[in-house]
C-alpha positions in Angstrom: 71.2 80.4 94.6 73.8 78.3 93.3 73.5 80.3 89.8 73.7 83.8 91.6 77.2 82.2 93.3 78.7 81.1 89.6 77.4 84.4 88.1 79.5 86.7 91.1 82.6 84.3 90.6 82.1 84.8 86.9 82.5 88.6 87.8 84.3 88.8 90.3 87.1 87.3 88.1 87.0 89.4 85.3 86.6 92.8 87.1 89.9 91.2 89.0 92.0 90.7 85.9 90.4 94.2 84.5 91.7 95.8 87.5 95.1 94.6 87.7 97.8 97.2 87.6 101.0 95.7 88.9 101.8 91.9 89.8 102.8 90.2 92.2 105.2 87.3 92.4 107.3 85.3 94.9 106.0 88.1 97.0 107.4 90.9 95.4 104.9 93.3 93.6 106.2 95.0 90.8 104.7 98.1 89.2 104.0 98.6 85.2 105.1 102.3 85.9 108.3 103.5 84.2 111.0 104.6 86.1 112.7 107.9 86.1 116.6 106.1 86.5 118.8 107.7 88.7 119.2 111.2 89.5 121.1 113.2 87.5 123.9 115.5 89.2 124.1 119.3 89.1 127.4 120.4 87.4 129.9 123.1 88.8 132.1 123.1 86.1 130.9 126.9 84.9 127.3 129.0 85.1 126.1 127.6 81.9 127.4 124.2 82.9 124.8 124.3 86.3 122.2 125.9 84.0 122.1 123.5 81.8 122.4 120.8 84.6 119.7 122.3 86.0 117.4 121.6 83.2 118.3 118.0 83.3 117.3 117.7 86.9 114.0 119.1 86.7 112.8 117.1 83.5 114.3 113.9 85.8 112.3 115.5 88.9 108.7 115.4 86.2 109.3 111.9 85.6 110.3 111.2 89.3 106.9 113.1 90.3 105.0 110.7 87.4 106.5 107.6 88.4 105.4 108.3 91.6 101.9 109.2 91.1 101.6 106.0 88.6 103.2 104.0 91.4 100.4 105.4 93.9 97.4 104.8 91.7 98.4 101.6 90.6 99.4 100.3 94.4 95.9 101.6 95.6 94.3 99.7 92.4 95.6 96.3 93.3 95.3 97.0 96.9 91.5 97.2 96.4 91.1 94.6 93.7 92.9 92.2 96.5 90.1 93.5 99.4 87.3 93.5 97.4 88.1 89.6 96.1 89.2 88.6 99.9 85.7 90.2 100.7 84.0 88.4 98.8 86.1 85.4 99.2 85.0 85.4 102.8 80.9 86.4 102.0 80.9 83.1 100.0 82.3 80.7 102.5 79.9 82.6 105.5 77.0 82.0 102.7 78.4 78.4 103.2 78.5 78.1 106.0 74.9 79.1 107.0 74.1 76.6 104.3 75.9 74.0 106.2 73.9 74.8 109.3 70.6 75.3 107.7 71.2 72.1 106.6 72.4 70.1 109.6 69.0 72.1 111.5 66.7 70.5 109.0 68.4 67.0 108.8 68.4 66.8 112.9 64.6 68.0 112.3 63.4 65.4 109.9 65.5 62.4 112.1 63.3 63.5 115.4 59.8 63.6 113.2 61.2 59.9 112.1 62.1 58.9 115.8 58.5 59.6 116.8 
């Protein structure tokens, strides 16, 4: 039993670190994704002007729609990767403790087969 427990922690930490698409510090997560910078601004200064403004906004509105969709996948790849190890986090100590009372059930058995 004990080896099955050391063999899922063994997993369960390198499917975590595998998974891992932003991180996370001081409570701030931070994506690997690269961001667009800031929108451009359309020009009115003459037809070809706005045209060619216009060209420059939709190749920024590609890597705005990019970023996002990185920033998506990514956020819904940690968020599972941080459920599935809180899950399992949470299986081991219930596996504990009905190990725990397993154990105090046979202990209070063998002390009343000793008291008679």
């Amino acid at each position: 039993m004990l080896k099955v427990l050391f063999a899922a922690a063994a997993m369960t930490a390198v499917s975590i670190a595998a998974a891992q698409a932003g991180t996370l510090k001081d409570g701030v997560w931070t994506s690997s994704c690269a961001m667009p910078g800031d929108a451009p601004a359309f020009s009115s200064k003459s037809p070809e002007a706005y045209n060619a403004s216009m060209k420059t906004v939709q190749a920024w509105q590609d890597s705005a729609k990019a970023y996002a969709d990185c920033l998506n996948k990514e956020a819904k790849e940690d968020q599972g990767v941080i459920v599935s190890t809180a899950n399992g986090n949470v299986a081991k100590l219930s596996e504990q403790i009905t190990a725990l009372n397993q154990s105090s059930a046979d202990a209070v058995a063998a002390l009343k087969k000793k008291s008679k």
